[in-house]
C-alpha positions, -999 to +999 in steps of 0.1 A: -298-476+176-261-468+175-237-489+189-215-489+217-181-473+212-186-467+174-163-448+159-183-411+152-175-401+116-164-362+106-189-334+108-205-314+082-190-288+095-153-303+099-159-314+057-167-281+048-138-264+067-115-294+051-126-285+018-120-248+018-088-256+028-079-282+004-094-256-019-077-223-008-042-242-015-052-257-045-062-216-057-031-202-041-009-230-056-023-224-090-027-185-086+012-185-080+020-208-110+001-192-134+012-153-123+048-168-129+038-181-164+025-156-174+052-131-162+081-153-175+064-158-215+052-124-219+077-103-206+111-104-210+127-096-176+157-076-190+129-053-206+113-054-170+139-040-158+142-015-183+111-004-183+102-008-148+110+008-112+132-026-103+165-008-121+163+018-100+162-003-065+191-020-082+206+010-086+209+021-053+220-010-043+248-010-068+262+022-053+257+008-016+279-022-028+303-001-039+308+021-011+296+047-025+266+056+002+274+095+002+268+096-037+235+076-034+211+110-047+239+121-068+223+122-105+254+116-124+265+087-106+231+074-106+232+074-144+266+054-136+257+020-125+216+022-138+234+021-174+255-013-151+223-026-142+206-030-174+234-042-197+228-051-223+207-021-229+218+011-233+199+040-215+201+075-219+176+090-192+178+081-156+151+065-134+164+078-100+165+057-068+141+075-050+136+062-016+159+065+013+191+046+014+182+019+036+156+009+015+185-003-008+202-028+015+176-059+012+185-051-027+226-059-025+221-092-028+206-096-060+235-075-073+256-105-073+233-123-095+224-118-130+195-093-146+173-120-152+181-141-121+176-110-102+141-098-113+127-130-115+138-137-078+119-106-067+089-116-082+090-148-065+093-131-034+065-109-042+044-132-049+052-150-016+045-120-001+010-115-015+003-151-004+014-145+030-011-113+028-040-130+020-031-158+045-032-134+077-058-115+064-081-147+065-069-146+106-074-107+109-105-102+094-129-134+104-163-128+085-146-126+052-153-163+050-183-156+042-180-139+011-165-170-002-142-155-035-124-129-011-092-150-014-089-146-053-092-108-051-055-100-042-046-121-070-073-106-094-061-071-087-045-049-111-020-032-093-013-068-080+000-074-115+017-039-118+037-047-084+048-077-096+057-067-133+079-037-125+094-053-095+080-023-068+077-027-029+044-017-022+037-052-012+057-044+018+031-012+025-001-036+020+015-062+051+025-026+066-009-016+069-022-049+074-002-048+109-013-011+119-048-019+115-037-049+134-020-029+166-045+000+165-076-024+173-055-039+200-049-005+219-009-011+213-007+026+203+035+026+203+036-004+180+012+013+155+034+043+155+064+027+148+049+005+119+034+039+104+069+051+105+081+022+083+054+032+057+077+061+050+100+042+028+079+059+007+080+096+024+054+110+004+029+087+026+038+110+056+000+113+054-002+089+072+008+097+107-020+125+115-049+102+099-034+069+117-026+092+152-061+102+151-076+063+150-048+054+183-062+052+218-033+066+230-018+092+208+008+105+230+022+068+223+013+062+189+032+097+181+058+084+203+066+050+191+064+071+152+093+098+163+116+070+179+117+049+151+117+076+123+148+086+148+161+050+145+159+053+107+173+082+101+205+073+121+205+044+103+205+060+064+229+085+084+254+054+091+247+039+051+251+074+035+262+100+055+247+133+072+249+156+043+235+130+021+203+125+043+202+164+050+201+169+010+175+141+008+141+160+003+157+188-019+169+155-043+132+143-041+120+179-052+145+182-083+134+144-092+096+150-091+090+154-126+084+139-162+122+140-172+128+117-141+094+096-147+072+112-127+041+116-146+011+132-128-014+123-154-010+090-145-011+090-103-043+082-088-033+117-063-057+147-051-028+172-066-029+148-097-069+154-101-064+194-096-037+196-121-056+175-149-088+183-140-112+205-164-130+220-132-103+237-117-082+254-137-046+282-139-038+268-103-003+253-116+020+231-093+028+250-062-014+260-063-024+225-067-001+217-037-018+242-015-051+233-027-040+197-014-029+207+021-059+229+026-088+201+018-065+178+036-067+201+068-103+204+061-109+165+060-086+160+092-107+180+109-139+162+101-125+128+105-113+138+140-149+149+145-164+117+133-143+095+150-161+100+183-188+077+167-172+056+141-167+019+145-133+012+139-135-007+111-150+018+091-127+046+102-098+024+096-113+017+060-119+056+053-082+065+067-065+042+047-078+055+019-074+092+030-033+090+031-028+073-001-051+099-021-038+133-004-002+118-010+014+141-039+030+107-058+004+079-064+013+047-089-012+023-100+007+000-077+000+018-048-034+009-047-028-024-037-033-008+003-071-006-010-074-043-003-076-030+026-105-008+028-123-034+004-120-062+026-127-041+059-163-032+035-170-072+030-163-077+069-188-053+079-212-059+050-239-079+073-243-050+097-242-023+065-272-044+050-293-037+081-288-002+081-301-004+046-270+011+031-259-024+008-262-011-021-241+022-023-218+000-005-218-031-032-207+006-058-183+014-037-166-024-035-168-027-072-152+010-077-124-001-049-115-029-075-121-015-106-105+019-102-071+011-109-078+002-144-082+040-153-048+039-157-050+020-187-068+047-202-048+076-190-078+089-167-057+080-132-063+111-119-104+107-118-099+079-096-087+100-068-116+122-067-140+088-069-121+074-036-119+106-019-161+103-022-159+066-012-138+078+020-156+113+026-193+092+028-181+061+050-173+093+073-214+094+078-220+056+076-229+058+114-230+031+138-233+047+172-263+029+181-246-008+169-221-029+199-208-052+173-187-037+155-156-035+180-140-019+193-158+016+192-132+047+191-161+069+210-146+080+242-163+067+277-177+091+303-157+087+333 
């Protein structure tokens, strides 16, 4: 018989909660200690920087610093200060700064400190980023728990590692999309708009807006919200650079997109990639491959509009996020960090895809989500666009129109 007023002792339940946490920052602690180690004795970070897309966001941010925003896509004094920013190398090819100019403000202060201060400080915040990733996606997406390993997959990732060893931003996509998928499920169509807008700090990922547009409640917002801040941005670059710069923008982006300016298709996990490389289709050349591209992607738009009358909206979110990265023209290994996405969206939903009997096509296609950035280690990047585009085309006709619980459903009520 229990006594009166004794003191009731912790659940089960409130042990096992207290040990996942303990737990999940014990991992996260060591996960970020051992990525640094690992970083900081293998590679040298002036050869990072060398090597790596870092010296070319330094770059930019050199010129900015300088005053010099109207010369920002100007080749020759790119070549300039990139030969500055890795001293004490010596370079004679350029790795352009790419991206638009505001993209290079965040980078001005790390001009002021050395190389190796620099990079190292960006893969600190990184990695602090990727933390702060897997934190709200533990909030966002609630049944993960139960696939109890989830939280060492970001860290486990290989274009995790490629992120953090050539100092890129596609972090800042992954939290990017984290938050549209976030706004969209909420109905706050303008919000998702102007996140999607953001994405286009990399403008080949314009892709995005008629995939995402298609997934809002309210499109006439979520375009909205997408045209006022791409309006807000481009005044912005406008007011770094200057009109004529921003104006000469995409033809600098064309003249750049090559092998002489490291752009490598063989190795860009891009539909136009898999068209130029691939044995199947052959004689197309660039500007055919690019057509080929915009016609499928037409094509696909059109079916995805179609199924998303009946889609839950996790699904749909997990085929569209894989949609705009592959029909994107310029692809990185690194890049592929957005399909934690669609991967965790799969686990989330994995319960009701069991009862529909479709588990194990599913359990392929989590295990080809994380294994099919390491076909860039043996030059075959281009066959993993064709694999996702699959992945994304049969999650089209994973249907679960007779199924409440998947929420919310993007079918459209009968008034």
């Amino acid at each position: 018989m229990k006594e009166k007023g004794a003191v009731k002792g912790p659940s089960k339940k409130d042990i096992s909660l207290l040990k996942y946490r303990v737990s999940s920052v014990i991992f996260l602690t060591t996960a970020f200690v051992l990525i640094y180690l690992i970083i900081a004795s293998t590679f040298r970070p002036e050869k990072a920087i060398y090597i790596g897309d870092f010296q070319s966001f330094i770059t930019g941010a050199l010129i900015l610093r300088e005053g010099l925003g109207k010369d920002i896509f100007d080749i020759d004094t790119q070549l300039i200060y990139q030969a500055q920013a890795v001293k004490p190398f010596e370079k004679d090819y350029l790795l352009p700064f790419k991206n638009p100019p505001l993209v290079a403000v965040p980078f001005i202060p790390l001009t002021y400190l050395s190389l190796k201060k620099s990079y190292i400080l960006f893969v600190i915040i990184n990695l602090f980023l990727l933390i702060l990733f897997t934190y709200f996606s533990r909030r966002i997406f609630k049944n993960l728990s139960t696939f109890k390993p989830w939280y060492f997959l970001p860290f486990l990732y290989l274009p995790s590692y490629h992120l953090l060893l050539l100092g890129q931003i596609s972090i800042v996509l992954l939290l990017l999309v984290l938050c549209l998928y976030h706004f969209l499920k909420r109905g706050k169509a303008a919000l998702a708009g102007i996140v999607c807008s953001l994405l286009l700090i990399k403008p080949q990922y314009l892709t995005a807006l008629p995939i995402f547009a298609l997934l809002a409640k309210d499109k006439k917002q979520f375009v909205l919200g997408f045209f006022v801040s791409l309006l807000g941005m481009f005044l912005l670059n406008v007011a770094i650079s200057d009109l004529d710069t921003v104006l000469k923008y995409p033809g600098f982006l064309l003249s750049t997109e090559n092998p002489q300016f490291g752009s490598h298709y063989q190795y860009m996990f891009s539909l136009n990639s898999f068209f130029l490389y691939s044995p199947i289709i052959t004689n197309l050349g660039y500007q055919g491959t690019l057509l080929l591209n915009g016609l499928l992607f037409a094509a696909v738009l059109f079916l995805f509009y179609k199924k998303s009358k009946v889609l839950s909206y996790n699904i749909a979110f997990a085929s569209a996020s894989i949609l705009f990265l592959v029909f994107a023209v310029h692809v990185q290994n690194h890049d592929l960090i957005i399909l934690l996405i669609p991967l965790f969206l799969l686990l989330e939903n994995f319960k009701d895809i069991k009862r529909l009997g479709k588990h194990w096509i599913t359990i392929i296609f989590i295990l080809t989500l994380f294994f099919v950035p390491m076909l860039f280690l043996i030059k075959l990047s281009y066959l993993g666009a064709g694999l996702l585009l699959i992945i994304a085309i049969y999650l089209l006709y994973i249907d679960f129109s007779t199924d409440g619980r998947l929420m919310p459903d993007l079918r459209k009520t009968k008034r």
